[in-house]
TORNU-611586 format. One record per residue: residue number from 1; residue in three letters; x, y, z of N, C-alpha, C, O in turn. Coordinates in steps of 0.2 Angstrom, whole numbers, padded with zeros to 4 digits. Layout:
BEGIN
<NUM; ALA; <X; Y; Z>; <X; Y; Z>; <X; Y; Z>; <X; Y; Z>>,
...
//
This chain:
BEGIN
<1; UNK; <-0114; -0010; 0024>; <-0107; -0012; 0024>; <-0103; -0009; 0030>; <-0104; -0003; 0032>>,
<2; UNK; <-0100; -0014; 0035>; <-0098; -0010; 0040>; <-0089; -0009; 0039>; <-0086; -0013; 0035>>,
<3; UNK; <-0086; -0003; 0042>; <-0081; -0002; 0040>; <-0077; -0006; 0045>; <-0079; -0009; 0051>>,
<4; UNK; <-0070; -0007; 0042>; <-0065; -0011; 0050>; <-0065; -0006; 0053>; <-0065; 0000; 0050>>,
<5; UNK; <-0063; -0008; 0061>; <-0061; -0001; 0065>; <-0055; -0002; 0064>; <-0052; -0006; 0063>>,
<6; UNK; <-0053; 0006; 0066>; <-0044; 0006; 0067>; <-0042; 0004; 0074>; <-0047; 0005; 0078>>,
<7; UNK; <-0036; 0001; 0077>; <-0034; 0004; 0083>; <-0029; 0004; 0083>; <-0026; 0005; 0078>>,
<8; UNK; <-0027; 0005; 0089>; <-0018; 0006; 0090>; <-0016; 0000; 0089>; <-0016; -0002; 0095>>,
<9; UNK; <-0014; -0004; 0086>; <-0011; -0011; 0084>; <-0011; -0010; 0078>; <-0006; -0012; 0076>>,
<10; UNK; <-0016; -0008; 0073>; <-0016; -0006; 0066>; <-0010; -0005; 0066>; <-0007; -0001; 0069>>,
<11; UNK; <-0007; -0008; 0060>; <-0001; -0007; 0057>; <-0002; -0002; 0050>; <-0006; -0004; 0046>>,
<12; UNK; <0004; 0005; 0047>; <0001; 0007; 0042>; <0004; 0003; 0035>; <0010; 0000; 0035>>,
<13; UNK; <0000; 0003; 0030>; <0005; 0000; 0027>; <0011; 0004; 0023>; <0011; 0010; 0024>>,
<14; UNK; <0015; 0003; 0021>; <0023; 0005; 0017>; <0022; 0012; 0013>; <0024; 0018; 0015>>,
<15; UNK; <0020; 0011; 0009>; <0016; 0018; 0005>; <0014; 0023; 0009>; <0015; 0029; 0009>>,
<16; UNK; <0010; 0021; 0013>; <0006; 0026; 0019>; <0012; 0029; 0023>; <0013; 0035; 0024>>,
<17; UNK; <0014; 0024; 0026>; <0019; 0027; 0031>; <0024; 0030; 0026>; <0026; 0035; 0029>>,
<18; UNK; <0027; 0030; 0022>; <0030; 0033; 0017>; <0027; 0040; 0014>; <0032; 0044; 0012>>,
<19; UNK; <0022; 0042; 0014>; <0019; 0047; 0012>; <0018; 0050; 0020>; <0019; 0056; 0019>>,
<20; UNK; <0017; 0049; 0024>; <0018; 0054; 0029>; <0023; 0056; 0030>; <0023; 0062; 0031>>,
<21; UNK; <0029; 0051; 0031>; <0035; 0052; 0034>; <0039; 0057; 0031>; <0043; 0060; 0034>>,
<22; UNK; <0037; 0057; 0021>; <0041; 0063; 0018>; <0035; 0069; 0018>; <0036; 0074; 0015>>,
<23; UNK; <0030; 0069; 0022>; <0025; 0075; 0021>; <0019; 0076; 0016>; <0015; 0079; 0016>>,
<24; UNK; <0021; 0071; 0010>; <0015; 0070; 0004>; <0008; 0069; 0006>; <0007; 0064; 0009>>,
<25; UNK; <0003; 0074; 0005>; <-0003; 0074; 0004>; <-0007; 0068; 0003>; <-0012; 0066; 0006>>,
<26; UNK; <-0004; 0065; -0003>; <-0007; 0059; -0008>; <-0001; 0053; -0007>; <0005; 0054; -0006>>,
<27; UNK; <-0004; 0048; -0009>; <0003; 0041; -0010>; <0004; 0045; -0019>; <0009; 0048; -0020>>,
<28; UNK; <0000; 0045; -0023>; <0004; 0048; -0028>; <0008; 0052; -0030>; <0012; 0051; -0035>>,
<29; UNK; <0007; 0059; -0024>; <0012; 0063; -0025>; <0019; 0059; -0025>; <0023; 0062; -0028>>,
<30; UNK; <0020; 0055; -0023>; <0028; 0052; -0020>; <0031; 0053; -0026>; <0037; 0055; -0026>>,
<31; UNK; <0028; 0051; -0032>; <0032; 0050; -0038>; <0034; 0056; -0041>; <0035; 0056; -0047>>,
<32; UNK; <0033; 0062; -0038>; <0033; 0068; -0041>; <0039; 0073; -0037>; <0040; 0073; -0031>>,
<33; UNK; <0041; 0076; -0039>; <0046; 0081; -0036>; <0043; 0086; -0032>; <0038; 0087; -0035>>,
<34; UNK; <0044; 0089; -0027>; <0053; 0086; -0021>; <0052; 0080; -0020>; <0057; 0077; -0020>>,
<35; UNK; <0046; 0076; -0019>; <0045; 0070; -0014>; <0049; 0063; -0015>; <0050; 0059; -0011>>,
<36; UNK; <0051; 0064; -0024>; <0052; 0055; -0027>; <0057; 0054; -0023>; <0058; 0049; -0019>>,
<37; UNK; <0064; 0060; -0024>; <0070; 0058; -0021>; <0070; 0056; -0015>; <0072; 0051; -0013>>,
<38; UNK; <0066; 0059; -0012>; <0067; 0058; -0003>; <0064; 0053; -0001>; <0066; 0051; 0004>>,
<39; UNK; <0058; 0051; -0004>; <0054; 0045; -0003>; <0060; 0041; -0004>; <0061; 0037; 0000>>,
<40; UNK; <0064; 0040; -0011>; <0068; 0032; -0010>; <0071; 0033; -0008>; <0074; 0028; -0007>>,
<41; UNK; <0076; 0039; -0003>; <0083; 0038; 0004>; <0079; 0035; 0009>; <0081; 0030; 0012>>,
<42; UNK; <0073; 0038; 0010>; <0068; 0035; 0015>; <0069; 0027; 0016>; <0070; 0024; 0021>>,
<43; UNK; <0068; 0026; 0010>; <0066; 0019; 0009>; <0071; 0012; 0011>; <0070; 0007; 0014>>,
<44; UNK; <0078; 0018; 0009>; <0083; 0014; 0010>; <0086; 0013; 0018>; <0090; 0010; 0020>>,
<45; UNK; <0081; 0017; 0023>; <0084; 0019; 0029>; <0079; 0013; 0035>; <0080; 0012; 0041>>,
<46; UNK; <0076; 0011; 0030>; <0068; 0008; 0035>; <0071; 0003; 0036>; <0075; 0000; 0032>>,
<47; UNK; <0069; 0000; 0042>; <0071; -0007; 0043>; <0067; -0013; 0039>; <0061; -0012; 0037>>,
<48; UNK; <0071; -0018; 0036>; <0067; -0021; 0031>; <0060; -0026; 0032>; <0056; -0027; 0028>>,
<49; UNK; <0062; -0027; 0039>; <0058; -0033; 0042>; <0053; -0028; 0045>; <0048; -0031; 0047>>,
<50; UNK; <0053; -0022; 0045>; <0045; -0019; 0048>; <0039; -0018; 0044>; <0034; -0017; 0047>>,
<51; UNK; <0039; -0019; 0035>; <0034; -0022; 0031>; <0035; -0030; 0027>; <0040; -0032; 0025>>,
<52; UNK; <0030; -0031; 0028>; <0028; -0037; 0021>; <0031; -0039; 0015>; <0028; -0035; 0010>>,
<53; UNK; <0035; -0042; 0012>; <0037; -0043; 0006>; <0032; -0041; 0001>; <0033; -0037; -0003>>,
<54; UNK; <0026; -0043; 0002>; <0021; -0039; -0001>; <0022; -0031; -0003>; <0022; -0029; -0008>>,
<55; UNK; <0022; -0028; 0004>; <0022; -0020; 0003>; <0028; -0018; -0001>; <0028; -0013; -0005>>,
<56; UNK; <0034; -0021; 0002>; <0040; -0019; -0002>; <0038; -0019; -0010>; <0037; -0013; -0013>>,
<57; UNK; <0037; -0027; -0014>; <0035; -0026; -0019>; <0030; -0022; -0023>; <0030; -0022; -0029>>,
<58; UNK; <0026; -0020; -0018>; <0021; -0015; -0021>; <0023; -0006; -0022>; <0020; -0001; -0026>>,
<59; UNK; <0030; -0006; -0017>; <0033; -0001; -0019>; <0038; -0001; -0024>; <0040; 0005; -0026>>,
<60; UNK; <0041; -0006; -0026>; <0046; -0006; -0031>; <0042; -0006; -0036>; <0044; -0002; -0041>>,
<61; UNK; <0036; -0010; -0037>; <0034; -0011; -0045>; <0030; -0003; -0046>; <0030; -0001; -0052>>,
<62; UNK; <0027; 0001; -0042>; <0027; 0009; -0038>; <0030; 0012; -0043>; <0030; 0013; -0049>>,
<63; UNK; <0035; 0013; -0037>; <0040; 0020; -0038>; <0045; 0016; -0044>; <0046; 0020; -0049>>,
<64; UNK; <0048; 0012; -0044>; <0052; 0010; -0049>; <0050; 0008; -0054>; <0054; 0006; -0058>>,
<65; UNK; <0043; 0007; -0057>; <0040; 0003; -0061>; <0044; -0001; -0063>; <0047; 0000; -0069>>,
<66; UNK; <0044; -0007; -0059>; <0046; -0012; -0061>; <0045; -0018; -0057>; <0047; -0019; -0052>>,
<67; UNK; <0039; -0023; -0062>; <0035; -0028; -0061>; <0039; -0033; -0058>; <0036; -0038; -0058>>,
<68; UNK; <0045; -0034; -0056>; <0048; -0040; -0057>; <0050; -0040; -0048>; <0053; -0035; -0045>>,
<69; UNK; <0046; -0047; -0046>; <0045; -0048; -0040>; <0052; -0049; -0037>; <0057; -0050; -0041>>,
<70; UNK; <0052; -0047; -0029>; <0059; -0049; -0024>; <0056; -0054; -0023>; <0050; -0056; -0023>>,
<71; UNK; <0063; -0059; -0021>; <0062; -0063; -0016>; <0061; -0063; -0009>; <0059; -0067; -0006>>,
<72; UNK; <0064; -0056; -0007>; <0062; -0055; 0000>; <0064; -0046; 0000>; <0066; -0042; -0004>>,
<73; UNK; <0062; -0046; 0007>; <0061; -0038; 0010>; <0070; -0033; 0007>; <0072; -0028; 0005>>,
<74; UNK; <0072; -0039; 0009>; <0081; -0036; 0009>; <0083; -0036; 0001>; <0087; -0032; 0000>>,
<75; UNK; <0080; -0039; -0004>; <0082; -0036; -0009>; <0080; -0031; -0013>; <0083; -0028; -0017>>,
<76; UNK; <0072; -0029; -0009>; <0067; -0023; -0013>; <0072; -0017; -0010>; <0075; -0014; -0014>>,
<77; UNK; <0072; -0017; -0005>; <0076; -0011; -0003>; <0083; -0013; -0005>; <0086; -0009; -0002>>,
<78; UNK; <0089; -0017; -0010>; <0092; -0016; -0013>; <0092; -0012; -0021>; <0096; -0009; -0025>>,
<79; UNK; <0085; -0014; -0021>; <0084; -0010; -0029>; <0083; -0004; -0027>; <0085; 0000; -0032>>,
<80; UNK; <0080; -0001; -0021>; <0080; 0009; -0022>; <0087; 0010; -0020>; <0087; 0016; -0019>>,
<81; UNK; <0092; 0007; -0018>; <0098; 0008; -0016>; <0102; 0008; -0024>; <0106; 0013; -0027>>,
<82; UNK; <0101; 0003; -0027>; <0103; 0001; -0036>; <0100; 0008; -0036>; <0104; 0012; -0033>>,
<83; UNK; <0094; 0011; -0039>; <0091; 0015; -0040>; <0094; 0022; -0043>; <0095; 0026; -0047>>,
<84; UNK; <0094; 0021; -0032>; <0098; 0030; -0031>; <0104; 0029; -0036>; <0103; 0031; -0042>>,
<85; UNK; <0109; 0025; -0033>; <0116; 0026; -0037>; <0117; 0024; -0043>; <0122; 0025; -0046>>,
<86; UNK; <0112; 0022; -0048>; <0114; 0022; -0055>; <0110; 0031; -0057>; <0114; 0034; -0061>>,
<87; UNK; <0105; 0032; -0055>; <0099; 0037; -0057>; <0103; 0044; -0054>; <0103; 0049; -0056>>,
<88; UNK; <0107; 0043; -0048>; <0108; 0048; -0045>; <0102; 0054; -0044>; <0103; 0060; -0045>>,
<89; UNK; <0096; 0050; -0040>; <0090; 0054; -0039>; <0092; 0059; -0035>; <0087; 0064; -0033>>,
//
């Protein structure tokens, strides 16, 4: 089985890039204290058009367990913004 290479064009995915940017070890960690709050300000700060509707919605059904698809980038990152302010994380 041969592996993909990486290169510098390699884009990270949303979660990856997410787990590094708050410092978490693991994409798991995210969901755990100190990490959860700062991962969704995070969230809110990202440009929406720099991942996938895809990745968006795999961090919302993620972090918010909540299965029910966007229709685009700008309203996933509307639900961690709902989020913060109803939860006040």
């Amino acid at each position: 089985m041969k592996e993909k290479a990486v290169t510098e064009t390699t884009r990270m995915e949303l979660l990856e890039e997410l787990r590094m940017a708050i410092g978490a070890d693991f994409i798991s960690d995210i969901k755990f204290s100190p990490f959860y709050s700062i991962a969704l300000r995070h969230l809110t700060a990202l440009p929406v058009d720099r991942f996938s509707l895809h990745e968006w919605n795999d961090a919302v059904a993620y972090l918010l367990i909540d299965k029910r698809r966007c229709a685009n980038p700008h309203e996933a990152q509307q639900r961690f913004k709902r989020y913060l302010a109803e939860k006040r994380v």
